[in-house]
C-alpha positions as CSV (number, residue, x, y, z in Angstrom):
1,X,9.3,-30.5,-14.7
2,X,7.2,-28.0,-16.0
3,X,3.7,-28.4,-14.1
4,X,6.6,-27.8,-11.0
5,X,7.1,-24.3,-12.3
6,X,3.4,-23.7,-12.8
7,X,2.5,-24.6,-9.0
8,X,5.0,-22.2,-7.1
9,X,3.6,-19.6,-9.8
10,X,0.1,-20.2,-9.5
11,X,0.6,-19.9,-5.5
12,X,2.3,-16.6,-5.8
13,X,-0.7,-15.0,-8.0
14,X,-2.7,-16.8,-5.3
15,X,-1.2,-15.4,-2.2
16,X,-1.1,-11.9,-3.9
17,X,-4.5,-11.8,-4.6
18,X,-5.4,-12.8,-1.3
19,X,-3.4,-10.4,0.1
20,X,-5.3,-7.3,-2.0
21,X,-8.5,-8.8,-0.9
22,X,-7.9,-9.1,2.9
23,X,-7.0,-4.6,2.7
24,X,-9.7,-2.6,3.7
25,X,-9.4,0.3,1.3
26,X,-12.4,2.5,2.6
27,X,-10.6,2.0,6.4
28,X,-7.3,3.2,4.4
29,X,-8.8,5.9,2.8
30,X,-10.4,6.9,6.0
31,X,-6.9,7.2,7.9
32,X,-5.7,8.9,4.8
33,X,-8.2,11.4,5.2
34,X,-7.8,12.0,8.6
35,X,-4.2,11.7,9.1
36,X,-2.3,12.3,5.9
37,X,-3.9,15.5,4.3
38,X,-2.8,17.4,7.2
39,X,0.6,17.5,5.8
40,X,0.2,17.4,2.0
41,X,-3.3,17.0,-0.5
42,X,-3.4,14.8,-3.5
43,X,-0.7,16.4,-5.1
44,X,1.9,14.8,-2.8
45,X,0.9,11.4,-4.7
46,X,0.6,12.6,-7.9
47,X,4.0,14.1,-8.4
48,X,6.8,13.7,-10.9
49,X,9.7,13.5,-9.1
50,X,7.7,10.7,-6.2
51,X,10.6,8.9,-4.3
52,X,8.6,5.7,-3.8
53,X,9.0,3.2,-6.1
54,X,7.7,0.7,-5.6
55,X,4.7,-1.2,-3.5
56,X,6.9,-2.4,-1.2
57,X,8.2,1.0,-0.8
58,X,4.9,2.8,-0.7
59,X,4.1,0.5,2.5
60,X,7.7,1.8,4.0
61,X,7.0,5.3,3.7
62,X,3.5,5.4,5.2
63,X,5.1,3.6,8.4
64,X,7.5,6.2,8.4
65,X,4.6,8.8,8.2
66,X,2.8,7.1,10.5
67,X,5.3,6.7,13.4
68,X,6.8,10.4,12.4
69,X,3.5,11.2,13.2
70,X,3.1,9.5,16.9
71,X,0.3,7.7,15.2
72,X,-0.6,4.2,16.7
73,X,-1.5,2.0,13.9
74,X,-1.7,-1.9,13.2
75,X,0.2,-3.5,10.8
76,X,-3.5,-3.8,8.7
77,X,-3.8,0.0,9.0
78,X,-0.7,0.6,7.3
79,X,-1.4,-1.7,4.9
80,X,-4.5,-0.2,4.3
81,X,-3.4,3.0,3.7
82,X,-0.8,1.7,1.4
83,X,-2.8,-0.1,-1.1
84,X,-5.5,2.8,-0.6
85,X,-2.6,4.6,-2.2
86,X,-1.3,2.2,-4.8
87,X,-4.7,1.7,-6.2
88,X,-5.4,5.1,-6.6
89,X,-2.2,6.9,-6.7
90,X,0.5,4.7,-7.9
91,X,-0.3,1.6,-9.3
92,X,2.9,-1.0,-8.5
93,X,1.4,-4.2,-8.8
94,X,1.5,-6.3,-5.6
């Protein structure tokens, strides 16, 4: 029963890390720049009293900025944007 528990785990991790690797955090940072920072600098992220809480979070709230914004962006482009984020801001793990 045990190497059954191990295989569902071990495609998770696998799917997670798959899922980092596919972003494209210079094309998130880019749309960060060019986008976000019109609004709010660093400081926005960097915050004590941040309401997002998680990664899952993170990517809701810079869909929300995005279509507040009349932006058109993918699904990658937010996605982007939101790991750009999380690696540098907020670190939730996947």
């Amino acid at each position: 029963m045990k190497p059954l528990v191990i295989i569902p785990l071990f495609l998770t991790l696998a799917a997670n890390n798959t899922l980092a690797a596919e972003t494209d955090l210079a094309q998130g940072k880019q749309l960060l720049d060019d986008h976000c920072f019109e609004c709010h600098g660093t400081d926005y992220y960097t915050r004590n009293e941040r309401r997002v809480e998680s990664r899952k979070k993170l990517s809701a709230q810079v869909r929300f900025c995005e279509q507040s914004q009349n932006l058109t962006w993918f699904d990658e482009d937010v996605e982007n944007v939101a790991e750009y984020l999380n690696q540098n801001f907020y670190h939730f793990g996947r």
